[in-house]
LOMITOR-798986 format. One record per residue (C-alpha): x, y, z; residue in three letters. Coordinates in steps of 0.001 Angstrom, whole numbers, plus 500000, padded with zeros to 6 digits. Layout:
// residues N
+--------+--------+--------+------+
|      x |      y |      z | resn |
+--------+--------+--------+------+
|      X |      Y |      Z |  ala |
...
+--------+--------+--------+------+
***
This chain:
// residues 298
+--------+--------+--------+------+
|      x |      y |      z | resn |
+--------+--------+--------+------+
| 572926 | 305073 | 630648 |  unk |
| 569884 | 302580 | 631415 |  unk |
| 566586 | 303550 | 633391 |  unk |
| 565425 | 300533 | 635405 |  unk |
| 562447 | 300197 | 636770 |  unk |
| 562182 | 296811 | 638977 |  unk |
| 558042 | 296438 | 639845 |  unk |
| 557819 | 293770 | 643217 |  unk |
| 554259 | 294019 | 643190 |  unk |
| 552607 | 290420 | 642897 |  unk |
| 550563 | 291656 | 639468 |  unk |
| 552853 | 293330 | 637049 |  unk |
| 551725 | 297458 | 636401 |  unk |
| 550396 | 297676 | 632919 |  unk |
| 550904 | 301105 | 632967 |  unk |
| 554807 | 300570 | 633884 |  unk |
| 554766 | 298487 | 631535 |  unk |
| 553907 | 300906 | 628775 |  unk |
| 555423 | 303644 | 630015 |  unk |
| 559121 | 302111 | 629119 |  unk |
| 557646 | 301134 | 625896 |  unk |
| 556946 | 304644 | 624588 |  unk |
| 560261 | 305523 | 626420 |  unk |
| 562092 | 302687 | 624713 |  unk |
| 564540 | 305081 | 623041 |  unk |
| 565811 | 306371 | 626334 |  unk |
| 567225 | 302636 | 627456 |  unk |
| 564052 | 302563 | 629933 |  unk |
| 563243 | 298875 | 631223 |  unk |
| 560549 | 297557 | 633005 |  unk |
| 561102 | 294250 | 635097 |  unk |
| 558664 | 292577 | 637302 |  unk |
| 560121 | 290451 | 640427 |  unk |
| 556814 | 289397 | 642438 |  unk |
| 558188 | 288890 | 645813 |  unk |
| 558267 | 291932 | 648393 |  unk |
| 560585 | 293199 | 649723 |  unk |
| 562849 | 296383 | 648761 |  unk |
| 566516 | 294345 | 648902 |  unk |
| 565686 | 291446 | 647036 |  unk |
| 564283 | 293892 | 643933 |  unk |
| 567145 | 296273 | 643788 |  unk |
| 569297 | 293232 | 643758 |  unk |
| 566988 | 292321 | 640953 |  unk |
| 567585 | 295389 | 639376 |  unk |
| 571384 | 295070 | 639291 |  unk |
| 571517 | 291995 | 637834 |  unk |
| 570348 | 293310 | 634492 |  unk |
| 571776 | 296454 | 634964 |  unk |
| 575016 | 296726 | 631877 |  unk |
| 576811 | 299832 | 633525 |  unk |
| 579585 | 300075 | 635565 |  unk |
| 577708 | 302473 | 638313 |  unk |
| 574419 | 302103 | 639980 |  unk |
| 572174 | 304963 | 641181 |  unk |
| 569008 | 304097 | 643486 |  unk |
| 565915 | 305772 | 644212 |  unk |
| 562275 | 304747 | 645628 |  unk |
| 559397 | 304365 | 644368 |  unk |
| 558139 | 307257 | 646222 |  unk |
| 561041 | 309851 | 645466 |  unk |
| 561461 | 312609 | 642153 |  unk |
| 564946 | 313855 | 641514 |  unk |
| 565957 | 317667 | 640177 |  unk |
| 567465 | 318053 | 637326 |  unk |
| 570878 | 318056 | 638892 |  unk |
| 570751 | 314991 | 640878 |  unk |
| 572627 | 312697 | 638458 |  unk |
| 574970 | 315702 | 637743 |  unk |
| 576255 | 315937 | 640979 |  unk |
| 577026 | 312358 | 641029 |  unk |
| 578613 | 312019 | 638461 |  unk |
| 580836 | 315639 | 639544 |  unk |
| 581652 | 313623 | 642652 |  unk |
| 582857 | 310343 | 640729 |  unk |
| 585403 | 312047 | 638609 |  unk |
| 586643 | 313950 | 641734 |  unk |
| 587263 | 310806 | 643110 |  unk |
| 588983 | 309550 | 639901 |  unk |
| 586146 | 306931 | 639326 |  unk |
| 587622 | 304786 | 642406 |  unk |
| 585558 | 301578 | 642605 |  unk |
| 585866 | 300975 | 646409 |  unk |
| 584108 | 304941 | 646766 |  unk |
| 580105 | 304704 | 648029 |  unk |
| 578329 | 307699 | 647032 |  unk |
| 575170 | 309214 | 649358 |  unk |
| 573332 | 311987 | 649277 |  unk |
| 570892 | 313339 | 651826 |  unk |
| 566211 | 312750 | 651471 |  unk |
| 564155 | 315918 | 651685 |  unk |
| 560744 | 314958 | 653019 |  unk |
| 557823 | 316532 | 651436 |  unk |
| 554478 | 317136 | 653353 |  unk |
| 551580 | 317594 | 652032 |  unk |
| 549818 | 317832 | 655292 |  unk |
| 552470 | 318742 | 658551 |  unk |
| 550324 | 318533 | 661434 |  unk |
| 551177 | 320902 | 664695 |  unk |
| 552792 | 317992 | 666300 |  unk |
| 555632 | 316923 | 663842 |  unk |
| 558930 | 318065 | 665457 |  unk |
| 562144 | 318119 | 663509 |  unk |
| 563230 | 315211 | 665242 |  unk |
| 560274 | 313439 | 664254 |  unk |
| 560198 | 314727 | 660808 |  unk |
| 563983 | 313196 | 660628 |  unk |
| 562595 | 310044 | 661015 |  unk |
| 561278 | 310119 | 657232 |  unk |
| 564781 | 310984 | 655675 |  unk |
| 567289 | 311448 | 658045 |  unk |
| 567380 | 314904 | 657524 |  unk |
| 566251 | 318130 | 659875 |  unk |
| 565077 | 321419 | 658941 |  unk |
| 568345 | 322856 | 659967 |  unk |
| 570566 | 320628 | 657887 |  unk |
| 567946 | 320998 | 655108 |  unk |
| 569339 | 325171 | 655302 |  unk |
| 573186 | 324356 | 654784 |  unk |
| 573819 | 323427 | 658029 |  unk |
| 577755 | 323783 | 658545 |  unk |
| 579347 | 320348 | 658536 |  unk |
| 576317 | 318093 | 657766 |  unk |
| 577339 | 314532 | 657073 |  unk |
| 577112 | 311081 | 657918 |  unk |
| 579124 | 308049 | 657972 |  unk |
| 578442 | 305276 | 655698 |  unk |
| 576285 | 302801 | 657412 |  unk |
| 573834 | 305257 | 657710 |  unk |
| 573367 | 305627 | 653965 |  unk |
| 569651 | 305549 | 652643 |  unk |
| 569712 | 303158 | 649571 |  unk |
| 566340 | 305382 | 648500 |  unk |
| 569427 | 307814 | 647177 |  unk |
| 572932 | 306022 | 647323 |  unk |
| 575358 | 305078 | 643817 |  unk |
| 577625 | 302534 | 643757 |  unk |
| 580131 | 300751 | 641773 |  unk |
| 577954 | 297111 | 640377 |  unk |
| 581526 | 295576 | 641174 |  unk |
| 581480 | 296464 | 644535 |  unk |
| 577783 | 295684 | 644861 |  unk |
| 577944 | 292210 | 643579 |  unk |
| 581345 | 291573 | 645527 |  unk |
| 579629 | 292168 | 648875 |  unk |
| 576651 | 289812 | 647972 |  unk |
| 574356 | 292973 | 647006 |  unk |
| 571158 | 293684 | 649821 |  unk |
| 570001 | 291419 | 652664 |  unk |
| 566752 | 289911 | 651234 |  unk |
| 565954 | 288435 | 654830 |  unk |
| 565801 | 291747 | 656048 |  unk |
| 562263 | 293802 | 655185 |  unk |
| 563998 | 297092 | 657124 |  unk |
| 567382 | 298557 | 657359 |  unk |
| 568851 | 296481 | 654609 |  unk |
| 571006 | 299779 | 653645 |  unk |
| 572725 | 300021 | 657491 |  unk |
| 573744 | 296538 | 657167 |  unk |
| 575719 | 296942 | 653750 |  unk |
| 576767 | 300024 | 655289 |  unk |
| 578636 | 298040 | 658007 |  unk |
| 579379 | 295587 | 655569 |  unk |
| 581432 | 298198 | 653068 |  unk |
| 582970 | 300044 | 655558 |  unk |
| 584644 | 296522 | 657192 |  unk |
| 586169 | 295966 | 653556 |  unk |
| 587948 | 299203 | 653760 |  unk |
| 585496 | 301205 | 651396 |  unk |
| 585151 | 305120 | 651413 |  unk |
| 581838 | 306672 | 651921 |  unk |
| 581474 | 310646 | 650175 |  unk |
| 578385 | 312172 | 651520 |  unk |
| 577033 | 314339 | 649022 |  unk |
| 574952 | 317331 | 650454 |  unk |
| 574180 | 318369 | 646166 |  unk |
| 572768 | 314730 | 644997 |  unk |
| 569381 | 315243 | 647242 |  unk |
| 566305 | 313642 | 646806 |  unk |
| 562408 | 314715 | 647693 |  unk |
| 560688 | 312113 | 649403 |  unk |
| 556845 | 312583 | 649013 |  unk |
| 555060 | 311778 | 652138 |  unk |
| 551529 | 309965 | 651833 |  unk |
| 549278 | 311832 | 654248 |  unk |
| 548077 | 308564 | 655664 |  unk |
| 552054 | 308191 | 657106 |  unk |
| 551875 | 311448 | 658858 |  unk |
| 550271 | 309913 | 661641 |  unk |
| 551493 | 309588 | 665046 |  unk |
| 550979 | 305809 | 665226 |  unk |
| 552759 | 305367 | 662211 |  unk |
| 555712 | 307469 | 663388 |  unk |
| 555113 | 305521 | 666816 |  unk |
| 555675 | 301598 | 664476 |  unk |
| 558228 | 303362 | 661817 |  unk |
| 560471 | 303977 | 665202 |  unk |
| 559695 | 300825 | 667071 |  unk |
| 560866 | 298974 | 663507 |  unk |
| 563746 | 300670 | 663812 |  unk |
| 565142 | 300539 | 666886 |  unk |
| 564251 | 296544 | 666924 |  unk |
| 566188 | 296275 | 663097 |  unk |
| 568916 | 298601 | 664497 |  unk |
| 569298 | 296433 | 667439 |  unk |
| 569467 | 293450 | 666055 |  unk |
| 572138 | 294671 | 663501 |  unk |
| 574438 | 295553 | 666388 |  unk |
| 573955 | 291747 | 668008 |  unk |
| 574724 | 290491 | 664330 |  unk |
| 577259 | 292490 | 663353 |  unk |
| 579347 | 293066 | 666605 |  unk |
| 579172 | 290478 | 668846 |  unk |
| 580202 | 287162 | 668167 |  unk |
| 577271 | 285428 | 669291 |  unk |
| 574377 | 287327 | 671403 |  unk |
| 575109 | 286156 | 674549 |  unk |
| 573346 | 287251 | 678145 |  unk |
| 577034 | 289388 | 678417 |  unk |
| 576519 | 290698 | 674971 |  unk |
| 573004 | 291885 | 675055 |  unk |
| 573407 | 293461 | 678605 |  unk |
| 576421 | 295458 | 677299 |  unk |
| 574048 | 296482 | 674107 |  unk |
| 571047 | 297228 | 676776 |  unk |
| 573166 | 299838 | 678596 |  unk |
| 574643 | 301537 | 675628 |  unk |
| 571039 | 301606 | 673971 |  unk |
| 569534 | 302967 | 677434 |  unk |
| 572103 | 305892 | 677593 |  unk |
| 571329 | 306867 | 674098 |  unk |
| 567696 | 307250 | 674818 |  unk |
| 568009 | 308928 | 678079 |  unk |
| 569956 | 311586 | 675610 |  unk |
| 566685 | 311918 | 673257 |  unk |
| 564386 | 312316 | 675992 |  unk |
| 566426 | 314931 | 677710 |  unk |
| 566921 | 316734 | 674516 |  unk |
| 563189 | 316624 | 673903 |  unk |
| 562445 | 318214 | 677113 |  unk |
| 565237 | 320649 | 677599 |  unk |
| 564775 | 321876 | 673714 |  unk |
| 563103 | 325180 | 674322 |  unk |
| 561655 | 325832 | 671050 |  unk |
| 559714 | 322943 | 671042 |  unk |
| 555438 | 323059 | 671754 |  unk |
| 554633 | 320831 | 674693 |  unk |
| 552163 | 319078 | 672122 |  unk |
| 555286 | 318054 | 670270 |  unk |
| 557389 | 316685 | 673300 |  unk |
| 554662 | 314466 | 674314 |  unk |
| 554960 | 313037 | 670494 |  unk |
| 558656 | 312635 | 670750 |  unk |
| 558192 | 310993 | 673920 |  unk |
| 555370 | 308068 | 672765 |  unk |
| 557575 | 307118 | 669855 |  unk |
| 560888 | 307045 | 671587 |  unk |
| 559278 | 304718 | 673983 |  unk |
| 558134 | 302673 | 670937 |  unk |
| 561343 | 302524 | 669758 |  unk |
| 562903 | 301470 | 673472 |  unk |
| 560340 | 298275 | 673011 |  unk |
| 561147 | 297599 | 669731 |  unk |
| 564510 | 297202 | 670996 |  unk |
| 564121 | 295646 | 673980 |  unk |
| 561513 | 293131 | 672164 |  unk |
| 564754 | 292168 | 670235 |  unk |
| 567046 | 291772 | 672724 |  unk |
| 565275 | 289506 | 675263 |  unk |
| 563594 | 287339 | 672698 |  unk |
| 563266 | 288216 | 668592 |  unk |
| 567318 | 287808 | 668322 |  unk |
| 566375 | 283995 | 668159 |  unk |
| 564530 | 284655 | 664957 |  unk |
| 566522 | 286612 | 662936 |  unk |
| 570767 | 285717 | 664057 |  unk |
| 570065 | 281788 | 662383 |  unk |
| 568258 | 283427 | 658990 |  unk |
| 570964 | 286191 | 658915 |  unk |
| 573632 | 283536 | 659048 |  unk |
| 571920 | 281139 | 657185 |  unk |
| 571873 | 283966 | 654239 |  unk |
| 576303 | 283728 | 654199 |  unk |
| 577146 | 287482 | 653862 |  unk |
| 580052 | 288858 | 655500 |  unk |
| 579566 | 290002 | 658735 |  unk |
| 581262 | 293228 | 660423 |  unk |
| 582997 | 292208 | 663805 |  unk |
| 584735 | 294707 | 666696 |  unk |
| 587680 | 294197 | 667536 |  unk |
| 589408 | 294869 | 670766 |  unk |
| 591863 | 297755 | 669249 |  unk |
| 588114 | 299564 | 668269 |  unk |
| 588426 | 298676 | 664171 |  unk |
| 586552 | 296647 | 662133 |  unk |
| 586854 | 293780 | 659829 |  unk |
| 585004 | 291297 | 657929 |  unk |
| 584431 | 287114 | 658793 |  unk |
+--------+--------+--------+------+
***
């Protein structure tokens, strides 16, 4: 078993640095890529990697004890099956939770509520919505499907999501192999929460018009308009139907879904110029609907 560490600051951390030095004897490495963005490094990061299986985790995230257990539990269920994606779910952890963070809001830093947090019966989610902050995956696999997007500086992970589950692979959810994500007080902020959803939505958007639609025509972006206009009509009845919410925390959910409704409007009637050429320009697959409702790769 190796231990990278991949630093994509522009100065290399002296005290990474000597940390896997002392560590040595536990196959710790340090490497230094000084470009940003969170793709390109774990891409990086695989390339030295000399296992067969690749476990990610942020910068910002600790593991218990049994994280890498229940991974590896999982695998040999699964008979060690290359084309398998393993997830598992990210715990937020507050050190300040201010009045107005709702669990709808607080999903926004993991993708995770309070409720499913408890055992909720049934929790899950399909593979393209996979955080790579706690994912493991076969390096075959990873290299075969050209690794991250390093155009992309947000939702990298959705897009190989879409990309994997076009070639056919399986995705195992793993409720065990969780992961505590330590929130910076500075992010619990409601103008963070307001940008972290308006990046988002215009990522997620943009995704869709990449992924799904040949080209993003007028026709095209209209259709993805009126699906994305349903769906938020559905959060902002939920928010004010919920009855166990504090009207100080419906006005929250409210400003950021609105953020997130310009963030993905701002991509549909003008950003999608931007970012379809460098997407293409980059060569990986792309995931395409058909007209029987499945997927497959171009």
């Amino acid at each position: 078993m190796q231990i990278l560490i991949v630093d994509n600051h522009p100065h290399p951390s002296r005290p990474l640095q000597t940390l896997s030095e002392h560590f040595s004897g536990l196959h710790l490495l340090y490497r230094h890529i000084p470009y940003p963005g969170a793709g390109r490094a774990r891409n990086y990061g695989v390339h030295f990697a000399q296992t067969p299986w690749i476990a990610f985790i942020d910068a910002d995230e600790t593991v218990p004890p049994h994280w890498l257990t229940a991974y590896r539990q999982a695998l040999e269920e699964e008979g060690g099956h290359p084309s398998t994606v393993f997830f598992g779910p990210c715990y937020p952890v507050f050190g300040y939770r201010p009045s107005w963070l709702s669990p709808a809001l607080e999903w926004l830093f993991g993708g995770i509520t309070s409720s499913q947090r408890k055992g909720e019966p049934g929790f899950s989610r399909p593979l393209h919505q996979m955080f790579s902050g706690n994912m493991m995956i076969s390096r075959e696999l990873f290299l075969q499907q050209g690794g991250f997007s390093q155009v992309l500086p947000r939702g990298e992970d959705t897009d190989l999501g879409w990309r994997l589950t076009c070639q056919g692979a399986k995705g195992r959810f793993i409720p065990e192999a969780f992961v505590y994500h330590h929130i910076h007080p500075s992010r619990v902020r409601l103008s963070f929460l307001a940008r972290l959803q308006q990046d988002m939505e215009y990522f997620k958007v943009m995704l869709l018009l990449h992924h799904f639609y040949v080209s993003p025509t007028l026709r095209a972006r209209l259709s993805l308009l009126r699906a994305r206009m349903r769906r938020w009509y559905i959060k902002f009845k939920t928010t004010w139907k919920e009855p166990t919410l504090l009207f100080r925390q419906r006005l929250a959910e409210s400003w950021v879904w609105l953020h997130g409704i310009q963030g993905g409007a701002r991509m549909l009637l003008w950003d999608y110029r931007k970012w379809i050429p460098r997407l293409q320009q980059e060569g990986l697959p792309r995931c395409v609907e058909i007209s029987n409702r499945r997927s497959s790769l171009i």
